[in-house]
N, C-alpha and C positions, 0 to 999 in steps of 0.2 A: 226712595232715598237716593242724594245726588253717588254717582260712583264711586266719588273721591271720599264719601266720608265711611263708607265700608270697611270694615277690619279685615284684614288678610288673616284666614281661618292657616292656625300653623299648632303643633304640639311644641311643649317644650321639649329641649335636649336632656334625654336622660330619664324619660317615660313612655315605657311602651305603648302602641296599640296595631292591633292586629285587625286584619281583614278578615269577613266570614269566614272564611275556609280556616285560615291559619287560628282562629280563634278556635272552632269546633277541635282540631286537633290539640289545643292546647287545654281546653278542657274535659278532654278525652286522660291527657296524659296527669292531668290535676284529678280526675277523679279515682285513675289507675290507684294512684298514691295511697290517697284516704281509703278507699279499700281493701288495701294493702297492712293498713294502720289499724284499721278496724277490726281486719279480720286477727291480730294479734291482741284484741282484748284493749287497742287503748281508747279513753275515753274524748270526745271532743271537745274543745275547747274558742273562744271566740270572744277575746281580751279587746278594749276600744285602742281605734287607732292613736285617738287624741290621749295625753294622760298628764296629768301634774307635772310640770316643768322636775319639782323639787323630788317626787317621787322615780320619776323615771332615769333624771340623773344621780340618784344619789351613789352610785357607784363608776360611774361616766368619769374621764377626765382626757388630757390630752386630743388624740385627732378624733375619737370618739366623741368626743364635746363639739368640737370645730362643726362635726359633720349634722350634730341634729337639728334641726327643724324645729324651731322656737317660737314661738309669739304669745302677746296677749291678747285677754277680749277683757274689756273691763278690769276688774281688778284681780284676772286672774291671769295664773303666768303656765303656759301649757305650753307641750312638746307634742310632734307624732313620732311614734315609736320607733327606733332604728334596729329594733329584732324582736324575735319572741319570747327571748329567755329572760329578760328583766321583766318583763308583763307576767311571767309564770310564778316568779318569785314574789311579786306582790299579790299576785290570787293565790298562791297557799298558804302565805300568812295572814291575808285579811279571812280567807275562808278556811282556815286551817279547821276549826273544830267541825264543820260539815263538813270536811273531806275524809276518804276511809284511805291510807296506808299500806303499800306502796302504792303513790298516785300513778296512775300512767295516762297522760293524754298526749292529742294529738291536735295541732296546732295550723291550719295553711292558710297565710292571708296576707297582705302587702305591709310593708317595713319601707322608710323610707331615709334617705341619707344625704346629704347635702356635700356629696365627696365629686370631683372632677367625671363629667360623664364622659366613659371611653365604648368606644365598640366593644357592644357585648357585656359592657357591665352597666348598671342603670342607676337612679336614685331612688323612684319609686319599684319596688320588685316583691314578686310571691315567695316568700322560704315557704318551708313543710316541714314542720319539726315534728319529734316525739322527744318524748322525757320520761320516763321514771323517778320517783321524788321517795325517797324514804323518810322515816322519822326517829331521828339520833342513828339510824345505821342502815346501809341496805345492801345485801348479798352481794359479793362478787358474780355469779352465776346472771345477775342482771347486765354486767358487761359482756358474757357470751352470747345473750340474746338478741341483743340491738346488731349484730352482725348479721345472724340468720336472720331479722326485718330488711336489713338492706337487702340481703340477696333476695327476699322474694320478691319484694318490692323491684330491682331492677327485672328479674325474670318475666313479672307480669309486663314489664314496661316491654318485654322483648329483648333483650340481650342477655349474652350466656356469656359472653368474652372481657369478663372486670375480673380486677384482685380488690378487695379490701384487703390497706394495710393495715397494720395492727402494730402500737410500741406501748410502751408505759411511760409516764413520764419521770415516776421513782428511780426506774433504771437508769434515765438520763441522769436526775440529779445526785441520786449518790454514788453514779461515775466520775460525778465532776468533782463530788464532795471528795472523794478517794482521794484525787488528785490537788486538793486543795486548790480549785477552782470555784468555790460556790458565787465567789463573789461575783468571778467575769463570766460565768456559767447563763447568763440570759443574752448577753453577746454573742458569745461563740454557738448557743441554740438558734439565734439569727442568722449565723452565716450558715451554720448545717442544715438549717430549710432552704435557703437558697442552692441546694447541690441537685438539684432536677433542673432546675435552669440555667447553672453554669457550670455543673460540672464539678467532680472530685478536685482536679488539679486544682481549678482557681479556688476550690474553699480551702484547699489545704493551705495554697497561695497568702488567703487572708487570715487564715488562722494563724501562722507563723508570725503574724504582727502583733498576736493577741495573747502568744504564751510561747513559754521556754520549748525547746528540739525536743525535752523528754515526753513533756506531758502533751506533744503536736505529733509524735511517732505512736503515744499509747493512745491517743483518739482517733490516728486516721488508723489505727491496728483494729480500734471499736467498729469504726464504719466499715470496716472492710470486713465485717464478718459476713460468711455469706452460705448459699446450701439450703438445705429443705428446711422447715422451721423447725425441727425438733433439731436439728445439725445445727443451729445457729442458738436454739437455747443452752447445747452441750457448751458451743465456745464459749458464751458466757457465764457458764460455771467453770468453765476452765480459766478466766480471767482471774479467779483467785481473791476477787474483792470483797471483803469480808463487812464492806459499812450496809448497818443494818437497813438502812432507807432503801441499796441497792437490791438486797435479798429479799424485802420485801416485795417489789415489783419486778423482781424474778418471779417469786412464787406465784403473784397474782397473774402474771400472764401465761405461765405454765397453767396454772386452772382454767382462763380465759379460753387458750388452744384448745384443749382437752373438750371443754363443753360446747365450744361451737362445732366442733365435729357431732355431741350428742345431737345439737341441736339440727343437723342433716344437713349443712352447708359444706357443699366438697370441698376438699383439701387443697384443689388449686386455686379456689379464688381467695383461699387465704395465706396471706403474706407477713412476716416478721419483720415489720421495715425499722431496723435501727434511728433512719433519719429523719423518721416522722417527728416533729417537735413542734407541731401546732397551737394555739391558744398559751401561749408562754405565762401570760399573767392571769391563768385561769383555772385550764384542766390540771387536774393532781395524779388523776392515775393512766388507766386505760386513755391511749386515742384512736380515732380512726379518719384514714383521708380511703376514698374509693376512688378507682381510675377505672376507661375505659380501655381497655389493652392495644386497640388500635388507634384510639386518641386521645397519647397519654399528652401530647398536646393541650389538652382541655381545660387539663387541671383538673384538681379532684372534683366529682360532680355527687358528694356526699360526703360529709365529715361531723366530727363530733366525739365526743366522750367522756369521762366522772372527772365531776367537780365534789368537793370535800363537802361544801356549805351554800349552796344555792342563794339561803336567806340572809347574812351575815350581814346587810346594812338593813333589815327592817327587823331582826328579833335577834333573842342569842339564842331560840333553839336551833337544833342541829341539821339540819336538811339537804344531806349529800343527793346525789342526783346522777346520771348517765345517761347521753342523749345524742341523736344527729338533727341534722341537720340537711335539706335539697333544697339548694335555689333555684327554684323551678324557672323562676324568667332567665335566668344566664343559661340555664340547661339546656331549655326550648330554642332561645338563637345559637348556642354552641350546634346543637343537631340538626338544625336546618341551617345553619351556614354551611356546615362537612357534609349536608346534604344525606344523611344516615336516616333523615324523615323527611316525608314531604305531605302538605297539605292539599289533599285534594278534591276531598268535600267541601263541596261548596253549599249541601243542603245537610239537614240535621233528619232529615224528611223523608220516608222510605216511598211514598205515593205524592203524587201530585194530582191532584180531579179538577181538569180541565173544563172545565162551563163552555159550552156550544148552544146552550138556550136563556132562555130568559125564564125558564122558570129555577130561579137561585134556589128556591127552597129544596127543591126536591136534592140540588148538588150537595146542601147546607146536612141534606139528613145523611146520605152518603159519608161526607166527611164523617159527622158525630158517629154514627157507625163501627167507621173502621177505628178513629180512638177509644170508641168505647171497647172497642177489642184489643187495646195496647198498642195500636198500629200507629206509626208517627205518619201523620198527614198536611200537606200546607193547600191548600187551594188559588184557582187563579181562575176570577169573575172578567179579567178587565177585556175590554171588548177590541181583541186584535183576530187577525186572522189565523188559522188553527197550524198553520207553519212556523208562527214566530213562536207562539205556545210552548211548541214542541222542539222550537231552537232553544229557548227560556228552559225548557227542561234538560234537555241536552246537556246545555252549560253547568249546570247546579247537580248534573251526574245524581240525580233520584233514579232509583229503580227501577219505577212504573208507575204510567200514566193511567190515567181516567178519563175515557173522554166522555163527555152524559151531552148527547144532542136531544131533539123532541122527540124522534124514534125510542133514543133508550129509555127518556121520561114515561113514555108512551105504553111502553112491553114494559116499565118497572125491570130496567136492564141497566147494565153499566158496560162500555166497552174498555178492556182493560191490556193497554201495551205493555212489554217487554221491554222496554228502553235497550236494553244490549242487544239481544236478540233482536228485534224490530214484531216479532211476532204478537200478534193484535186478535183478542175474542171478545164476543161478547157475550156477555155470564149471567147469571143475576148476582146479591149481592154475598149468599151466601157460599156461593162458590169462589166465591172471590175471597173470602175469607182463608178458605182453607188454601191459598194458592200463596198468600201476604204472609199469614204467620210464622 
């Protein structure tokens, strides 16, 4: 083909892809999760990327609409999904009578969005949800346990130094309702999530355009409540606010605290954050956003919590729910830009069996061998000299080598390196076994 008609091989802006090494740790870090997920009992789950235009937005509107990925084929009108929680909603109402109550699964697979691609945030990306799905009603004691998931879940991932935050969102609204706010009450929850990126002053700053001196001294008196978390549910019963929407998600966060300490999540990673106000046109009670304590920078790198009715545009039954949420692809470039992980396997491969003759088979039985004993193996036939081999292995940071020349073929031997050490024997193959596993 002449050169000029060659396509310049390039990814699009706003989808990842990764080099071997950085791939192996990133599904290292995807599989942490789901076993994380599993080992709490929830079940998996694995919803099509593509789905019915009509079905998948039927609750969509605004820049959520803008953003999804639309087309036809014929005379069908289809979308790819831009999360997993509209997908979850359509599989328990289409599978509702084979499913058993409270559902819990567990969801990790690519979502895709058609929103401006910036560093670090993507169009095509992995979430990893879990959910809980009741039927007409499900325990509050299901909001203390999705905390104690995240904490194991980051533990195994290797960090000790996060807060989950914790608010309710009843408390916000019939604080506002007190104050005969309901109406402006999803504005001024807009500028109150903005107070980790700009700051008390400037939200107090723009709240003052949005309400009277009284009811702008009794909100920033709100956010300023501060202390251990049982010192800050005192202040807020000392508030004195008697609407019953607010006392109700008093109470449920008092029960929330209480059982996530049952549940054996220590006390400092959890936090009473008044200004949490995430999902504004969604979560009803409990939320949570999780930080990393030295890079609260990050943004929360898990979030989530109870919605009322899951189902409400495909049935009128009842299907309240509580859930997180980990965007695993923002997670992965968050931690390796701050450089808190780094990729440095380059093989997935604990041996490599180096070929030195020309009888393949005999290498071929070797390999099957050691997999047949669970031992991860990659072999290398190609006929270079036994320095590049061992440069080749070098690089890909494997373990230990195999080298099988006609000698080893010979004595039914295998010579077996130490890659770190450089120390080098020659065995047969069951002693080599007991040196690998």
């Amino acid at each position: 083909m002449n050169e000029s008609n060659k396509v310049k091989p390039k990814t699009l802006p706003g989808f990842m892809e990764l080099l071997p090494n950085e791939q192996i740790l990133f599904n290292k870090i995807k599989d942490t999760i789901r076993d994380s997920y599993e080992e709490s009992g929830f079940l998996p789950l694995n919803t099509p990327i593509i789905e019915d235009a009509k079905v998948l937005l039927a609750k969509a509107g605004g820049e959520t609409e803008k953003q999804i990925y639309r087309f036809t084929k014929g005379e069908n009108d289809l979308a790819l999904r831009f999360d997993l929680t509209v997908p979850l909603a359509k599989y328990v109402t289409e599978y509702y009578d084979k499913l058993s109550f409270p559902f819990r699964r567990y969801q990790i697979g690519k979502v895709y969005r058609g929103e401006k691609s910036q560093r670090g945030r993507y169009r095509e990306f992995y979430q990893c949800d879990i959910d809980i799905i009741g039927d007409g009603k499900l325990s509050i004691i299901n909001d203390a346990e999705i905390p104690s998931i995240i904490y194991n879940t980051f533990n195994k991932l290797g960090f000790d130094d996060f807060t989950i935050c914790i608010n309710n969102r009843k408390i916000l609204n019939g604080f506002f309702k007190s104050l005969d706010l309901t109406e402006k009450s999803q504005d001024i929850l807009r500028v109150i999530d903005k107070i980790d990126k700009i700051g008390k002053d400037k939200v107090e700053a723009e709240l003052s355009e949005k309400v009277d001196s009284n009811n702008l001294e009794m909100i920033m008196k709100f956010l300023s409540i501060d202390g251990s978390n049982q010192e800050k549910i005192t202040e807020l019963e000392n508030l004195g606010i008697k609407d019953e929407i607010f006392q109700e998600g008093l109470n449920e966060l008092k029960q929330v605290l209480n059982y996530i300490g049952d549940f054996g999540v220590p006390e400092h990673n959890v936090k009473l954050d008044l200004t949490i106000a995430r999902g504004l046109d969604y979560y009803t009670g409990t939320v949570y956003e999780t930080f990393l304590n030295k890079y609260r920078n990050m943004g929360s790198v898990c979030s989530g919590g109870r919605y009322d009715n899951l189902t409400e545009y495909y049935t009128d039954r009842k299907m309240p729910g509580v859930g997180i949420s980990i965007g695993l692809s923002r997670l992965f470039f968050q931690l390796m830009d701050n450089n808190i992980i780094s990729a440095d396997n380059e093989s997935i491969s604990k041996v490599i069996v180096i070929s030195m003759t020309e009888n393949y088979g005999y290498c071929a039985k070797v390999a099957s061998t050691l997999r047949e004993n669970g031992i991860k193996v990659q072999v290398n036939f190609e006929d270079q000299k036994l320095g590049k081999k061992f440069k080749y292995a070098d690089n890909i940071k494997v373990e230990y080598a195999i080298i099988i020349g006609d000698d080893e073929v010979e004595n039914n031997k295998i010579s077996l390196k130490n890659m770190k050490t450089g120390e080098q024997q020659t065995i047969d193959i069951e002693e080599a076994l007991k040196i690998l596993k």
